[in-house]
Short mmCIF file of the C-alpha atoms (twelve columns), coordinates in Angstrom:
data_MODEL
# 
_entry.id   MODEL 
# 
loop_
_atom_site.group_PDB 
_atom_site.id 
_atom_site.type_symbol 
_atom_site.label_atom_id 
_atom_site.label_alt_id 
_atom_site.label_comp_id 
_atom_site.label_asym_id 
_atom_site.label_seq_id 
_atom_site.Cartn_x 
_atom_site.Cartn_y 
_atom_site.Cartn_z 
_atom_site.pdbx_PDB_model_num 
ATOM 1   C CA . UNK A 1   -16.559 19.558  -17.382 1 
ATOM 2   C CA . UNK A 2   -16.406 19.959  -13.814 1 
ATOM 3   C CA . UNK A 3   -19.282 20.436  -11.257 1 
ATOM 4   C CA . UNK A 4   -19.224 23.545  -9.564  1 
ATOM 5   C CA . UNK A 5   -17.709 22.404  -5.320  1 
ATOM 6   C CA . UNK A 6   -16.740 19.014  -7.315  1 
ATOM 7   C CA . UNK A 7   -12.928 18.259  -6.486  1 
ATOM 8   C CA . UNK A 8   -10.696 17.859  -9.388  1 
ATOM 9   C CA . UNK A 9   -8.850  15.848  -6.915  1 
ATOM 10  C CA . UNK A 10  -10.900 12.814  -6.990  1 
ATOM 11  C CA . UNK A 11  -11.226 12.795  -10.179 1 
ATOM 12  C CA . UNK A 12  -7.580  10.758  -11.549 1 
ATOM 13  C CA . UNK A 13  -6.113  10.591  -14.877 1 
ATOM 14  C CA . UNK A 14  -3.668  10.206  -16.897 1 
ATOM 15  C CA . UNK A 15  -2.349  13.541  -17.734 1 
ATOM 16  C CA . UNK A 16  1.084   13.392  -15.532 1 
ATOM 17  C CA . UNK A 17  1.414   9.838   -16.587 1 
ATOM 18  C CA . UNK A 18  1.004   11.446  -20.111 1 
ATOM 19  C CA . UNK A 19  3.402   14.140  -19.255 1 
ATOM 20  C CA . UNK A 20  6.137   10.920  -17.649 1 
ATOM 21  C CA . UNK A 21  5.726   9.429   -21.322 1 
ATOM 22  C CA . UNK A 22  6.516   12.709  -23.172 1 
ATOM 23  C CA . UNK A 23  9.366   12.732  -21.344 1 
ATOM 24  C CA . UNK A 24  10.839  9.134   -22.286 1 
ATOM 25  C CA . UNK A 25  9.270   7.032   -19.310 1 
ATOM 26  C CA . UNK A 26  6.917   4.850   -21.664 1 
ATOM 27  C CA . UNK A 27  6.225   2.005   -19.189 1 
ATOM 28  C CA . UNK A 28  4.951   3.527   -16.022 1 
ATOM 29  C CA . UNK A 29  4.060   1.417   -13.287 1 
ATOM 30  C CA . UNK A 30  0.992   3.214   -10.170 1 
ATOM 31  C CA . UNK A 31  1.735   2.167   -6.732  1 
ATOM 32  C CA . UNK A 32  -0.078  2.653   -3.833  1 
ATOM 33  C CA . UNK A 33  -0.466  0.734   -0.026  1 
ATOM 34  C CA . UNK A 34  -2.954  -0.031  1.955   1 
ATOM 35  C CA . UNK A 35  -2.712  -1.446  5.494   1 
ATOM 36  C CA . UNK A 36  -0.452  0.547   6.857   1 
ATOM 37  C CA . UNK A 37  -1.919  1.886   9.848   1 
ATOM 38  C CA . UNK A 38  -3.938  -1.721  10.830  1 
ATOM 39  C CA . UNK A 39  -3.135  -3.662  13.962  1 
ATOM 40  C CA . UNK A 40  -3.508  -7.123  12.130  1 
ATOM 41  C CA . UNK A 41  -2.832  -8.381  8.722   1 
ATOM 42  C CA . UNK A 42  -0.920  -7.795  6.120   1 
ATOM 43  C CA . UNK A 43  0.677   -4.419  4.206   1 
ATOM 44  C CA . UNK A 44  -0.826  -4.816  0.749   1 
ATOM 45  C CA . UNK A 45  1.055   -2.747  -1.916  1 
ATOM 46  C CA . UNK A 46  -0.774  -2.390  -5.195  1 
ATOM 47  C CA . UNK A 47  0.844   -1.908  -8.479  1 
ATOM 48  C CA . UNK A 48  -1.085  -1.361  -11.880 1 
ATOM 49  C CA . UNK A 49  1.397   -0.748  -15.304 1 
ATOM 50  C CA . UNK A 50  0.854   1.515   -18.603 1 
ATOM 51  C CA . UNK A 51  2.219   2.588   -21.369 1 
ATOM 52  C CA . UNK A 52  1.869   5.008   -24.266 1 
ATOM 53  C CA . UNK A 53  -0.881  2.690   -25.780 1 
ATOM 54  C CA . UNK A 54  -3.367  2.526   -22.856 1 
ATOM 55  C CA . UNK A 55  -6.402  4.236   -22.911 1 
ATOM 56  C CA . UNK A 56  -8.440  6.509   -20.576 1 
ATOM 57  C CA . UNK A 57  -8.867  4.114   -17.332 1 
ATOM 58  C CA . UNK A 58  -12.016 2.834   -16.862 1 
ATOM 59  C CA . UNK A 59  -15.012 5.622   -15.698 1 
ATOM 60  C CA . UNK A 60  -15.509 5.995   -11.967 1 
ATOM 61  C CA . UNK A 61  -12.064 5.193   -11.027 1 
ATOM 62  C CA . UNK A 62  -10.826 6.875   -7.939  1 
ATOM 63  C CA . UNK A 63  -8.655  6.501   -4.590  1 
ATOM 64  C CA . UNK A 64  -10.046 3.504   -2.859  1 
ATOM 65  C CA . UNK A 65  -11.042 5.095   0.470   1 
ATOM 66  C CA . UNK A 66  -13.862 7.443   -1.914  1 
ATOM 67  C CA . UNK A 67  -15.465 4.038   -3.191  1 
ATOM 68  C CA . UNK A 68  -17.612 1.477   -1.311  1 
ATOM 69  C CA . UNK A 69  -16.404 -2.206  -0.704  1 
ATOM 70  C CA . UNK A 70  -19.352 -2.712  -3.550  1 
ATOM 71  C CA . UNK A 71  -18.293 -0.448  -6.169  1 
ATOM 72  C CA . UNK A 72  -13.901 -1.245  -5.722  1 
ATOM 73  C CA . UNK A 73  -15.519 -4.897  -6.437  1 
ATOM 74  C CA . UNK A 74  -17.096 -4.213  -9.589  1 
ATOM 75  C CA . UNK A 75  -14.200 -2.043  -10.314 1 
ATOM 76  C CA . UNK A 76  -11.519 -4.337  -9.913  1 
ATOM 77  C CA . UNK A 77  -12.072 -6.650  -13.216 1 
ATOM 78  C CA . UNK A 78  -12.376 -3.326  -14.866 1 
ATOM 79  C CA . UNK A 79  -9.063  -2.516  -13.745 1 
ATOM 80  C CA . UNK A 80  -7.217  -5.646  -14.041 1 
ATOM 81  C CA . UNK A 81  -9.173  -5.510  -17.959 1 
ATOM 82  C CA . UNK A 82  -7.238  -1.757  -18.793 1 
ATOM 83  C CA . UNK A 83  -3.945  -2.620  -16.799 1 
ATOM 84  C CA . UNK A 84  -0.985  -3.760  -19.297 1 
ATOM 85  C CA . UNK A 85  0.032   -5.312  -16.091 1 
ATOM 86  C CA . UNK A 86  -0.640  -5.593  -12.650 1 
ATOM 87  C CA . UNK A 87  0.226   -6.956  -9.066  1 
ATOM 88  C CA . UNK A 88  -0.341  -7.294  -5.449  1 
ATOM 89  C CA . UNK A 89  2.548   -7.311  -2.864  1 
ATOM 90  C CA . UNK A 90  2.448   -8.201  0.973   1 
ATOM 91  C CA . UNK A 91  3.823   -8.354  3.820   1 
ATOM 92  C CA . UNK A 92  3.020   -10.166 6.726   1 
ATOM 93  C CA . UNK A 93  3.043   -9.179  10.283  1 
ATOM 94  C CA . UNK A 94  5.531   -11.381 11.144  1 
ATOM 95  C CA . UNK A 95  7.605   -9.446  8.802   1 
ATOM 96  C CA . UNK A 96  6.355   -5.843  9.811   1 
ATOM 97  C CA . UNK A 97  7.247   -7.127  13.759  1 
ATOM 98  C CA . UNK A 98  10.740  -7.929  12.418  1 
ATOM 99  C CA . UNK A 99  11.636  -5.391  10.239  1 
ATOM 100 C CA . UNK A 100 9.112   -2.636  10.765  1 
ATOM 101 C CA . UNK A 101 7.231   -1.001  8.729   1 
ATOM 102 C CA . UNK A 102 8.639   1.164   6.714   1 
ATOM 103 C CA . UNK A 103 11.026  -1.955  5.302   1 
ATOM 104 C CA . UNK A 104 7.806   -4.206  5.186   1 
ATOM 105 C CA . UNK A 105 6.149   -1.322  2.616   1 
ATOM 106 C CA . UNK A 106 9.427   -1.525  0.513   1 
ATOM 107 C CA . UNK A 107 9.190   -5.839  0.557   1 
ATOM 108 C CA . UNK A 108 5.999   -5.699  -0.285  1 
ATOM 109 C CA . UNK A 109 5.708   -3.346  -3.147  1 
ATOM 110 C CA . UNK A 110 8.872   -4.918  -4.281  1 
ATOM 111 C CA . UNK A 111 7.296   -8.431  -4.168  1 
ATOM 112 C CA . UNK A 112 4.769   -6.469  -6.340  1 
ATOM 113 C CA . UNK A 113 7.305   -5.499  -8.971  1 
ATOM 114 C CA . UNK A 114 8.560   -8.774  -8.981  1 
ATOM 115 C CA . UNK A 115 5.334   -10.409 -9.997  1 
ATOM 116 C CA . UNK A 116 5.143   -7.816  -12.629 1 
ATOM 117 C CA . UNK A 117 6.671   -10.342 -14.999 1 
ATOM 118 C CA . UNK A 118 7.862   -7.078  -16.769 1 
ATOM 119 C CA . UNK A 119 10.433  -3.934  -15.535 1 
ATOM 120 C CA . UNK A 120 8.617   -0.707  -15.950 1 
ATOM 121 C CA . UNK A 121 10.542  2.891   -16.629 1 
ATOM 122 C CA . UNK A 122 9.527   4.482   -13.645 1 
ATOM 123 C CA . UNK A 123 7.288   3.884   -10.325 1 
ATOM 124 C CA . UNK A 124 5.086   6.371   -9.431  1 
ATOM 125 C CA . UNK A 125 4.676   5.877   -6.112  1 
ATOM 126 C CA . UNK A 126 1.878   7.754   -4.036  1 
ATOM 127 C CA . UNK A 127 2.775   10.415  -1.012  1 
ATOM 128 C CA . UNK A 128 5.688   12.462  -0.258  1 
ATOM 129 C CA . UNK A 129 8.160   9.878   0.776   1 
ATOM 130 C CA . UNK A 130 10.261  7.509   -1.365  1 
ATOM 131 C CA . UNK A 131 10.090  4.145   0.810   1 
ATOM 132 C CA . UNK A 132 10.316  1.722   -2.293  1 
ATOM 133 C CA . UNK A 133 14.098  2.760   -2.742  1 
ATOM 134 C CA . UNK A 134 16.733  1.017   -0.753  1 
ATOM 135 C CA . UNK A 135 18.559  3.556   1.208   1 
ATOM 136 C CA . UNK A 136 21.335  0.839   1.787   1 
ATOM 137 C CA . UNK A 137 21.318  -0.205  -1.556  1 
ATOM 138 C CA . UNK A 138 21.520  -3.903  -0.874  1 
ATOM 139 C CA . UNK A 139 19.707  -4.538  -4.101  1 
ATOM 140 C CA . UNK A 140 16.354  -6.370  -2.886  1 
ATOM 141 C CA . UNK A 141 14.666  -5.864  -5.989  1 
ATOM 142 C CA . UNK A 142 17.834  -6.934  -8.452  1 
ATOM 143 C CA . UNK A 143 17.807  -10.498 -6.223  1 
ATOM 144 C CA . UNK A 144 14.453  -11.213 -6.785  1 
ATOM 145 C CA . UNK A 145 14.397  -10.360 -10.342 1 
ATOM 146 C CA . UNK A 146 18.193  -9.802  -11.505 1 
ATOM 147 C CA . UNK A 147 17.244  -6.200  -12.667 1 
ATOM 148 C CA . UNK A 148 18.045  -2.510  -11.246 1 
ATOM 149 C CA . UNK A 149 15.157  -1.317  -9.710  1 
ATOM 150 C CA . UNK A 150 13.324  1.418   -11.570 1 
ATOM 151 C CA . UNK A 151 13.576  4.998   -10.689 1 
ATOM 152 C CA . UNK A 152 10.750  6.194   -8.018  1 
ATOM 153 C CA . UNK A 153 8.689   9.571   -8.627  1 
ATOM 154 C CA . UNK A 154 6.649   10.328  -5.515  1 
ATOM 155 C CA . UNK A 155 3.553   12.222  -6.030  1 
ATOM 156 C CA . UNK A 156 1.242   13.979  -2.943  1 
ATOM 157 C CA . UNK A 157 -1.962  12.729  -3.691  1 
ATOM 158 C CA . UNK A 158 -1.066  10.367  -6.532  1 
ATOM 159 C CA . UNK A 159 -4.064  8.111   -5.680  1 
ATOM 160 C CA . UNK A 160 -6.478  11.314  -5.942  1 
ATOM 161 C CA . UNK A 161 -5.045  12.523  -9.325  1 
ATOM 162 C CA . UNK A 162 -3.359  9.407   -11.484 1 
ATOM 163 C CA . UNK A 163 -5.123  7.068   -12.631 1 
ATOM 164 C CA . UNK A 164 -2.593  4.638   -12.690 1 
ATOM 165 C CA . UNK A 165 -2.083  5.282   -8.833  1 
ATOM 166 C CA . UNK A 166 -5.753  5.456   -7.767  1 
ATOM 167 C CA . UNK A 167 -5.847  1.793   -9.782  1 
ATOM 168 C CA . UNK A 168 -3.396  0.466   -7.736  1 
ATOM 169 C CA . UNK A 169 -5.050  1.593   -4.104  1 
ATOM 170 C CA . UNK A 170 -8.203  -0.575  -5.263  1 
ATOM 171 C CA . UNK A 171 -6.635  -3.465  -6.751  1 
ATOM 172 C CA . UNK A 172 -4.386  -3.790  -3.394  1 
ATOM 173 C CA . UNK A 173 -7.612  -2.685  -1.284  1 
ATOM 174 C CA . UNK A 174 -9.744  -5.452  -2.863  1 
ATOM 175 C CA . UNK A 175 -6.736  -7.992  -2.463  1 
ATOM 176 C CA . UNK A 176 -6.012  -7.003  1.414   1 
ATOM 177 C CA . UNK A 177 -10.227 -6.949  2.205   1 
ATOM 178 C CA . UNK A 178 -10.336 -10.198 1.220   1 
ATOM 179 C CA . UNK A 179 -7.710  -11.697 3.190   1 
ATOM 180 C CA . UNK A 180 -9.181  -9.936  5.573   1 
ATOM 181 C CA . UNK A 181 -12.285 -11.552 5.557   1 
ATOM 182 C CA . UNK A 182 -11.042 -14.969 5.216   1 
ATOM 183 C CA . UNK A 183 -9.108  -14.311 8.725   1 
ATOM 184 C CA . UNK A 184 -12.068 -13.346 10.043  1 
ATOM 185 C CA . UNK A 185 -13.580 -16.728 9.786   1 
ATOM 186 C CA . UNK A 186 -10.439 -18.131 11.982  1 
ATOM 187 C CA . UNK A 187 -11.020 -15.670 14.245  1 
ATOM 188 C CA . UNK A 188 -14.754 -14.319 14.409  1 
ATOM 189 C CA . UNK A 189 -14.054 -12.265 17.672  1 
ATOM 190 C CA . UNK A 190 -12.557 -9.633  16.262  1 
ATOM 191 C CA . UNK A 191 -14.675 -8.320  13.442  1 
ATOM 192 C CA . UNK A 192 -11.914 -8.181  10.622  1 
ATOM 193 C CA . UNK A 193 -14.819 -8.471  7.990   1 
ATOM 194 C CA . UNK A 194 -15.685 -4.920  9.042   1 
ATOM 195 C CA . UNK A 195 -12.919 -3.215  10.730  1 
ATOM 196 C CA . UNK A 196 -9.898  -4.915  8.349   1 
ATOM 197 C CA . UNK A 197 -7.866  -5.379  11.171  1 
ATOM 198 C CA . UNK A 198 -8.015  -1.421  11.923  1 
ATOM 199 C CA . UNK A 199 -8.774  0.293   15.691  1 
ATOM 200 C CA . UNK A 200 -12.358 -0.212  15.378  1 
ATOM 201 C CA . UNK A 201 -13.719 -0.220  19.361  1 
ATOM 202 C CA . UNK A 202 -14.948 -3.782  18.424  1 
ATOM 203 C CA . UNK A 203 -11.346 -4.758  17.624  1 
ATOM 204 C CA . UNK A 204 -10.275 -2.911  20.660  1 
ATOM 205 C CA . UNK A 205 -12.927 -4.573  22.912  1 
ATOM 206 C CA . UNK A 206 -11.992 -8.115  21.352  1 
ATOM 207 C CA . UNK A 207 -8.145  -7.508  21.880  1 
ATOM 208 C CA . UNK A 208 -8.787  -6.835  25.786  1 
ATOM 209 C CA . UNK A 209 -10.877 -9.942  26.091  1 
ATOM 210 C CA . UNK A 210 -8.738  -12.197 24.021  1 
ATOM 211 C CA . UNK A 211 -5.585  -10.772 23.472  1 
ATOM 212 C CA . UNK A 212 -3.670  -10.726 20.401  1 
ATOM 213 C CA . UNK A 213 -2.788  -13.508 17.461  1 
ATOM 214 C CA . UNK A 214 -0.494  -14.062 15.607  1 
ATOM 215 C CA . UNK A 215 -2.230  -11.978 12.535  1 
ATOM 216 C CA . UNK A 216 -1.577  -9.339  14.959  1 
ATOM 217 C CA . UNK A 217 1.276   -6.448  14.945  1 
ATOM 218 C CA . UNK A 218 2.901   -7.379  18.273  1 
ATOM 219 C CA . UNK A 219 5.849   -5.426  17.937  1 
ATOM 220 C CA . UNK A 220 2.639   -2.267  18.105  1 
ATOM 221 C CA . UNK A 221 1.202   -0.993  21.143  1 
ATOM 222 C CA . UNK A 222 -1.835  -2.762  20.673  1 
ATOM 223 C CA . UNK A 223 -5.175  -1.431  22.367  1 
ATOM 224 C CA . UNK A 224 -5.603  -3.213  25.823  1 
ATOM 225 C CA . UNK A 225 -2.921  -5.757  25.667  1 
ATOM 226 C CA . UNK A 226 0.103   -2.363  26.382  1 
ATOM 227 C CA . UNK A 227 3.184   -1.899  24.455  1 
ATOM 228 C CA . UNK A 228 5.335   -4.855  23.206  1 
ATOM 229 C CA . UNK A 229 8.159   -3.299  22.771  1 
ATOM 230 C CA . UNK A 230 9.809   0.250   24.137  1 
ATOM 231 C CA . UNK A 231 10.141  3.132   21.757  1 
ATOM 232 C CA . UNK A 232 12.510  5.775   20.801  1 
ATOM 233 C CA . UNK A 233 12.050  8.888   19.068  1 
ATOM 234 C CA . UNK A 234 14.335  9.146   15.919  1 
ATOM 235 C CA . UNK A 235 14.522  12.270  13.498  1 
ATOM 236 C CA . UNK A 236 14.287  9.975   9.898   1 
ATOM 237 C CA . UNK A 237 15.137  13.537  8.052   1 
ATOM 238 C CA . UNK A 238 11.534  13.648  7.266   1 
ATOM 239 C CA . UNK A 239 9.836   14.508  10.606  1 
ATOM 240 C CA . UNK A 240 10.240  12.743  14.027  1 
ATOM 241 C CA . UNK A 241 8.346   9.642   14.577  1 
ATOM 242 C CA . UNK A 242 8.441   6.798   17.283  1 
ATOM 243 C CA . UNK A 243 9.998   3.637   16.729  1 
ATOM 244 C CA . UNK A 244 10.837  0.392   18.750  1 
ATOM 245 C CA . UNK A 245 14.036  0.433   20.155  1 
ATOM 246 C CA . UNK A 246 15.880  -2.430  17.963  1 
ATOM 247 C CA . UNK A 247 13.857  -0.886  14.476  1 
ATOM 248 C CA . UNK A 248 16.223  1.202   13.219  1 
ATOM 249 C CA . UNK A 249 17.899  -0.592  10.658  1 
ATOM 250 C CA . UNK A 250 14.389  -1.615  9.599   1 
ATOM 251 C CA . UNK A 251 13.067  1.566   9.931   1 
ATOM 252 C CA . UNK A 252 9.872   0.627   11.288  1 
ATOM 253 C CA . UNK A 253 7.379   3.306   12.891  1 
ATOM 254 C CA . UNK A 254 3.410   2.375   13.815  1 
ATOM 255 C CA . UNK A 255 1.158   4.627   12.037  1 
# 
């Protein structure tokens, strides 16, 4: 039963998942990102799989941003436990400079897929927009694995109401802190064990006394080193964002 002023919202489970099966999608594969709006490191897209044999997941499991670093920790073997599979995609920010980032989300989680080691039915992929499909069809997915890639349902709020979503934002969370915090070590200056490579005024402080590295977005307007790159605003059929002039195929937009 629900508290009274206690937000069904952050409480996932399984019932659309439940409601995917009913309807012939057995294996169903959660997907979530994190990273997306960081200055430095990677995009980290998480991916956790079940089917019509997987139980409840494990108590306490939620959207990643509504744990601490402590308790997405203690989740994670948990998770990886219930999962009938599960994966961690990335990509670099090399790759984000090159192809933007709206391309970079679609390598990575398809990287995820592909580590899979299985196809599932459908991807239920969290928010309102469908980046995991290739809107030029060039088959990224089929040439890493030889197979079609699996139908996409987007869901507003997955991460706060499926399980199998909300799984997938800590899994990739716990993966991306922890690269995180091993790049910190290289380079101490600019607090990545806190901030994760987000616009935390130490990170900003840091980047106008040192500049920016190579972990860094450079392709960005990065806080006190000034735009890399000119910008253009495009109408994607979504909503109007910026992009860097020489994006477009890749699609790339900062967030």
């Amino acid at each position: 039963m629900t508290r009274p002023g206690t937000p069904r919202s952050s409480r996932p489970s399984l019932r659309l998942e439940r409601e995917l099966q009913r309807a012939g999608h057995q294996v169903i594969a959660g997907m979530d990102e994190v990273g997306r709006g960081a200055l430095a490191g990677p995009v980290s897209v998480g991916v956790v799989v079940i089917d019509e044999t997987s139980p409840s997941a494990p108590t306490g499991v939620k959207d990643s941003k509504l744990l601490t670093a402590a308790a997405r920790e203690r989740m994670a073997p948990r998770l990886i436990r219930w999962a009938r599979a599960h994966a961690v995609g990335h990509a670099m920010p090399g790759e984000i400079d090159e192809i933007g980032i709206i391309a970079a989300l679609r390598l990575a989680g398809t990287r995820a897929l592909a580590d899979l080691g299985l196809v599932p039915d459908l991807v239920l992929l969290d928010g309102n927009h469908d980046w995991l499909t290739d809107p030029e069809q060039v088959g990224l997915f089929a040439e890493m694995t030889g197979t079609a890639t699996p139908p996409v349902r987007t869901m507003i709020k997955g991460d706060m109401r499926c399980s199998s979503v909300a799984a997938a934002s800590v899994l990739a969370k716990v993966e991306r802190d922890g690269m995180m915090a091993e790049l910190d070590r290289e380079h101490p200056h600019y607090g990545w064990a806190d901030n994760k490579g987000y616009s935390a005024s130490a990170h900003m402080d840091a980047l106008s006394v040192h500049g920016a590295c190579d972990h860094h977005r450079r392709s960005w307007s990065l806080p006190g080193v000034g735009p890399a790159v000119p910008v253009v605003v495009v109408d994607d059929g979504a909503d109007v964002v910026t992009r860097p002039v020489g994006d477009l195929v890749g699609e790339g937009r900062p967030q």
